[in-house]
N, C-alpha and C positions, 0 to 999 in steps of 0.2 A: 841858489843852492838850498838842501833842505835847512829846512829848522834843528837845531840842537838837539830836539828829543826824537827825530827822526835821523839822527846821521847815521844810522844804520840801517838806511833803504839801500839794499843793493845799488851798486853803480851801473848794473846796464839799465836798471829798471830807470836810474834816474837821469841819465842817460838819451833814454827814448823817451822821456818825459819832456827834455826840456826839447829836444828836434820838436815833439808832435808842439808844443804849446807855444815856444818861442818865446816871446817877452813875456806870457801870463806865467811861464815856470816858478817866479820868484814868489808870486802870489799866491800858487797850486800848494807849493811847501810848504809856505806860513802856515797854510790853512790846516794843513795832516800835522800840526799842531797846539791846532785849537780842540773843544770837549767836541765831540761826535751828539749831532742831534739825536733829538728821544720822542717818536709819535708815536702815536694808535691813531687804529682805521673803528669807527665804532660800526658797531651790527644795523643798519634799518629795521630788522623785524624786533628791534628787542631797545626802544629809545632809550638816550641816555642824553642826560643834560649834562654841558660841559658849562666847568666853570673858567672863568677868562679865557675864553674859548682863541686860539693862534691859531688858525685853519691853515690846513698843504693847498699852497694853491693849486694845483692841479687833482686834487683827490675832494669828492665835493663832503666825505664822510672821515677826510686824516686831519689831526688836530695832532701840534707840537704840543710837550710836556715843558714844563719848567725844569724840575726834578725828578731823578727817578725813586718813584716811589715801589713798593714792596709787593707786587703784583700779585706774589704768590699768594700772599695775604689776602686778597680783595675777593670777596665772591662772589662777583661782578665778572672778573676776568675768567675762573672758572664756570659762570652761566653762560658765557660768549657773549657776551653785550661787546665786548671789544676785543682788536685784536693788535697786538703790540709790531708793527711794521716798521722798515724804514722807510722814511717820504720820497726816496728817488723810485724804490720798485713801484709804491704809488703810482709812476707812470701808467700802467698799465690802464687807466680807466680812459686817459685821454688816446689811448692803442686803441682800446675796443669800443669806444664810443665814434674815435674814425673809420668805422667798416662799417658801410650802407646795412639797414637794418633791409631786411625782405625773407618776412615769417621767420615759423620756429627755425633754431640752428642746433644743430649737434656742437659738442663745442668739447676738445680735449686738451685737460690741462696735462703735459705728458712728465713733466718732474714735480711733482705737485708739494714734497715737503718739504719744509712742516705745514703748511698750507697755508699761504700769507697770498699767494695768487689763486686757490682755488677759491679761499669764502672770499674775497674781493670781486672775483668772477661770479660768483653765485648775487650778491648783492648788487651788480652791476644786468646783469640777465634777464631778460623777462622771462615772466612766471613758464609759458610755452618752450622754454627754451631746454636743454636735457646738456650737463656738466657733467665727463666722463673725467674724475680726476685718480693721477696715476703715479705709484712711487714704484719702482723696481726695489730698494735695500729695503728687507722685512721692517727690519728695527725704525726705520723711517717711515713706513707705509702707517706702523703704528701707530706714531705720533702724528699724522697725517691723519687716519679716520677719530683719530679723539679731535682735532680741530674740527674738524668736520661735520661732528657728532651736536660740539657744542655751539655752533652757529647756526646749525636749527635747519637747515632746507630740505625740501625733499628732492629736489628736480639734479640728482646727482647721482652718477655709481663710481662706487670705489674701484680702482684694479691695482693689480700688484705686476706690473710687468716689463719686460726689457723693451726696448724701444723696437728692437725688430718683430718682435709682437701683431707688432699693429700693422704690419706692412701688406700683409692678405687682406685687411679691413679697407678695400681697395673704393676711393673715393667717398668715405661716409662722414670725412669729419668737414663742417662748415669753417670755422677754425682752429687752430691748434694755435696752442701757447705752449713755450720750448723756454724756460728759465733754465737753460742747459747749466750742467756745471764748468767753472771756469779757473782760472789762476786768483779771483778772488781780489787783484789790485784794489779796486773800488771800496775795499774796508779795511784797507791796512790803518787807518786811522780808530776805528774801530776794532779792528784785535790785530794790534802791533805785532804780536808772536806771530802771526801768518806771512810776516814781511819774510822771515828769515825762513822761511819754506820757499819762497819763490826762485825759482831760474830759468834763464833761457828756456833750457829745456822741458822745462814744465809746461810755458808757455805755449812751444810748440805741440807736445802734445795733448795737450786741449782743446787746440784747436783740433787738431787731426782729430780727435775724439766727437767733437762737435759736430763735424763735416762728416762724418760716420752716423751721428745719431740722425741728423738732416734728411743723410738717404735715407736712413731703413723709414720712416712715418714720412715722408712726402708724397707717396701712392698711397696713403689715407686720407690725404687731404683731397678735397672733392674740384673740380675742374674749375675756375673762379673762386677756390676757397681762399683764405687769407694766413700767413704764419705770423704769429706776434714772436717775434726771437728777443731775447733779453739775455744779460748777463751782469756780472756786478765786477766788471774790467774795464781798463782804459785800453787795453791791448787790441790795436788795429785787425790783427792776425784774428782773434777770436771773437771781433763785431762785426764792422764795415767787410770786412775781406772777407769773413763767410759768409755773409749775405750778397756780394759780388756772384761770390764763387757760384752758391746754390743758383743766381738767376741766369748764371751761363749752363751752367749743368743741365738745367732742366727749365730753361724759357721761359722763365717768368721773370716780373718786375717789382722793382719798388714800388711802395705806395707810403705816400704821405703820414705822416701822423699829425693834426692840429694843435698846434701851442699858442697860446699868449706871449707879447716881447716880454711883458714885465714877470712875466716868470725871471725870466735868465737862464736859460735852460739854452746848451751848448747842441747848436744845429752841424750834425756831421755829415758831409758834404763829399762823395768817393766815387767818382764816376755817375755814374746812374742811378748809385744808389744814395738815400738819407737816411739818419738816422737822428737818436734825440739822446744826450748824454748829460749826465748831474753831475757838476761839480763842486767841488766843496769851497773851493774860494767865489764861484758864484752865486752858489743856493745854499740852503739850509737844508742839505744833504749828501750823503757820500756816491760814491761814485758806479752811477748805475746806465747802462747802456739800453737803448729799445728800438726796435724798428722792425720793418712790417714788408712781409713779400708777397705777392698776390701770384697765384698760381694761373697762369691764362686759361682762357674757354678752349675747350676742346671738344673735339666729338666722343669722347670717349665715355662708356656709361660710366655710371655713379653707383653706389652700394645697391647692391637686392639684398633683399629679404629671404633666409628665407626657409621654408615650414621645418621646424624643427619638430619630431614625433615624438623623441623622451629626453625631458631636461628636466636638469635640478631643479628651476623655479619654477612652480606649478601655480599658475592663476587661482588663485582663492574661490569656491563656490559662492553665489551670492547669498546662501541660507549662511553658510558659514561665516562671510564677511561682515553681515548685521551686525553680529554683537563689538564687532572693531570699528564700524565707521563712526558714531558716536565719539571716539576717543579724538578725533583730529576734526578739525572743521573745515569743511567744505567738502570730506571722501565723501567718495561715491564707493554702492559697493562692489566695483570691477574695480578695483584699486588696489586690492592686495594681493601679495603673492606669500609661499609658503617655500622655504627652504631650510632644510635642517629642522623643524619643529620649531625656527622662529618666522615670526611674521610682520612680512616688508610693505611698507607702504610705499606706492610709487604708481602714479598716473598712468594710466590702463594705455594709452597710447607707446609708453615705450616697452610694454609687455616682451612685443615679439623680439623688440633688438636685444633686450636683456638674454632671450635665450639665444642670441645671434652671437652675442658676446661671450658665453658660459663657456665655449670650445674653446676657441683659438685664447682667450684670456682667463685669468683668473680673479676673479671678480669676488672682491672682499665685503663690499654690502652695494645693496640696489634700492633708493632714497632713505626713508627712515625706516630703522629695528622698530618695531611696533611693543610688539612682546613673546614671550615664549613659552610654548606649547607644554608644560608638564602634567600628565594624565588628563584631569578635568579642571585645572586650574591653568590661569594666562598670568604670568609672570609682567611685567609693564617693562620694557628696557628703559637704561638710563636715555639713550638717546630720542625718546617720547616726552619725558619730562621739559627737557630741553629744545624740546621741537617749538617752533614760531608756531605750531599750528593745532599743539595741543588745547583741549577743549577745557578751559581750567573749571568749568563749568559741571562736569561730569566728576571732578579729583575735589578733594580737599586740599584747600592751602594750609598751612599751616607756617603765620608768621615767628619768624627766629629774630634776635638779636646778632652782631654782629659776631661774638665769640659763641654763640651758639653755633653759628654759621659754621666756625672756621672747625668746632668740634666734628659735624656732621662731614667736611669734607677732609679730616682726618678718620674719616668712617669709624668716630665714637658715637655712643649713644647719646641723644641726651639726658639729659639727668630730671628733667621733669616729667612729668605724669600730662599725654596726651586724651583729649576725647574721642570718641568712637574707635570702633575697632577696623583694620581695615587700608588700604593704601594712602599713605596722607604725601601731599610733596610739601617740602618744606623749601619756603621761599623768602629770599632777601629782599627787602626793599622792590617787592614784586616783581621778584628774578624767580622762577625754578631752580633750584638747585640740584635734585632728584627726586630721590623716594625713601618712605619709611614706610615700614610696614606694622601697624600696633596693636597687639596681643592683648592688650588689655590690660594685662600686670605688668608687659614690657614691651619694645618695640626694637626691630631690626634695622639697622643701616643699611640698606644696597647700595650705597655711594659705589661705583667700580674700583676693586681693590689697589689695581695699578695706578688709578687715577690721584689717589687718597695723595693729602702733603703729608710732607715725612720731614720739614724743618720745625725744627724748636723753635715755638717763637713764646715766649717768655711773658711777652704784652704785643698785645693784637695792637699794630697801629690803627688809625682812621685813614681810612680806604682815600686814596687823592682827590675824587670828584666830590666826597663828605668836606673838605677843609676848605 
């Protein structure tokens, strides 16, 4: 039976709990509670040294916390050097690390926020590879391109779109990753209030939801492509059974994902299909679902291209481009593009899809904002400062103290008097933060207004990797 501070798990919920687990039931209970583990995934392009480092074994860049410390505080987490995860969606690297590598891949993340699987997918990718990541709910899409912004990659385009969107994008994606939305099971222990949301009928339709979003993007997925399907439930209905279902539906099969035993990671076993599930009385994690379908070879073609005459993003001239490839290291100049009077940086190779994309989707940014066009001045976007590929070379740094820090990303000023006049990015602990721009007598914050903290903190603690 459950524990004391869970007896008000539903009874079907626990119920089906104990049929699916049998004798581990008693153990699954204790466990929802005990305190809910606390990781981050750190950035590669942006190292950070961990102190008494508890690595996720299956994530070669997730490290448990001891403590939760005050994130918001840290300018570390607002330069993207990390990114606050749970260790079971972690799965994901041992997912796509199991799909035979052969050349570049188009690759779409299709629920993408807040983006805990798109910068994980971006840091797992080789450089050749092109990350189409996707929110349909605006308010979300939002919080999606500021992750995105601040982990720094270019090889990525944002959209904003419902899942049947994609469904004319007929064979272009290499693989697709489906973190569909679900009944949420898997974190009842982590926000107990969601327990008393769930029913039956929730359950059911979730799935039915699920198996809806499946159709509409699986004529995107390219003949031999792969789906990494995930969700954060224990509910048969909306794991193993829709991945059944999809591989009757439309003839494809399971495919493996590789584990280690000494993980303890819960091998789900449903006909044909497997799967890999976290649980919290066996791992240092809550309850997250993953597995993998391989769409069979067909004759059928794969994405064309193809000549678009007028689109919004207009390939940058290469007189024009000179004065931007400087700012990023390694541009060339067929690398940029011009939309809106702002200017995108993004590898000349995926030019054409981007305006293949521009129709049928709506496409929020195409790699990095670079900056923006006002009369005879270029404006520097925040998400260049931020870029892994900025030329720090070309900017001024300008080292801050920690409450300096926290000033700037309260988009106050600061209070001392800087040198030269001119763009300076002010940076942590050789983090970027953004940009200042200094007058002489005074200087401007661009920090992004919406970005800015807005908590009183009273006394700036010492950021957890400083202790």
């Amino acid at each position: 039976m459950p524990s004391v501070k869970f007896s008000f798990l539903p009874g079907e919920f626990v119920s089906r709990m104990e049929d699916q687990l049998g004798n581990e039931s008693a153990d699954f209970f204790n466990a929802l509670g005990d305190q809910p583990s606390l990781s981050i995934r750190l950035n590669p392009s942006k190292p950070l040294s961990m102190p008494e480092p508890e690595p996720v074994p299956w994530c070669s860049t997730g490290y448990y916390l001891k403590r939760r410390p005050l994130f918001t505080a840290d300018p570390l987490f607002h330069a993207g050097a990390y990114y606050v995860q749970e260790p079971g969606s972690m799965l994901l690297e041992q997912a796509f690390y199991s799909i035979p590598r052969s050349g570049p891949k188009v690759i779409l993340d299709l629920c993408g926020a807040p983006g805990g699987k798109s910068t994980h997918l971006l840091s797992l990718m080789h450089e050749d590879d092109l990350l189409v990541s996707n929110e349909v709910i605006r308010s979300r899409a939002v919080i999606l391109q500021e992750n995105i912004q601040k982990w720094g990659y270019s090889n990525v385009i944002l959209t904003g779109n419902d899942p049947r969107d994609f469904s004319g994008l007929t064979g272009l994606f290499d693989v697709i990753v489906a973190d569909v939305p679900c009944s949420g099971e898997g974190l009842f222990r982590k926000e107990p209030a969601s327990a008393g949301e769930w029913s039956v009928n929730n359950t059911q339709l979730c799935a039915s939801r699920q198996r809806r979003i499946l159709a509409d993007i699986w004529s995107a997925l390219r003949p031999g492509g792969f789906l990494i399907y995930s969700t954060c439930t224990y509910n048969p209905a909306e794991n193993e059974e829709n991945l059944r279902w999809i591989s009757e539906q439309y003839d494809a099969e399971s495919f493996e994902i590789r584990i280690k035993p000494e993980w303890n990671l819960k091998k789900i076993n449903y006909g044909n299909i497997t799967g890999i599930q976290t649980m919290p009385h066996l791992t240092k994690a809550e309850g997250y679902f993953t597995g993998i379908i391989r769409k069979k070879e067909s004759h059928a073609a794969g994405f064309k291209l193809r000549k678009q005459e007028r689109n919004d993003w207009v390939s940058m001239s290469h007189s024009a481009a000179s004065g931007f490839r400087e700012l990023l290291s390694g541009a060339g100049k067929e690398d940029f593009l011009v939309k809106d009077n702002t200017v995108y940086y993004l590898k000349n190779q995926w030019h054409p899809l981007i305006r293949n994309l521009n129709k049928p989707l709506h496409v929020l940014q195409a790699g990095i904002p670079v900056a923006q066009i006002k009369g005879r001045e270029n404006i520097p976007m925040h998400a260049l400062a931020l870029s892994a590929l900025v030329n720090k070379n070309i900017f001024r740094e300008e080292a801050v103290s920690l409450n300096e820090a926290i000033l700037f990303l309260r988009k106050e000023n600061l209070s001392r008097s800087l040198e030269g006049k001119g763009w300076i990015m002010p940076s942590y602990r050789g983090f970027p933060l953004g940009w200042l721009k200094n007058l002489g007598t005074r200087s401007n914050n661009y920090y992004p207004k919406e970005w800015r903290i807005r908590m009183e903190l009273p006394e700036v603690p010492v950021p957890w990797h400083e202790i």
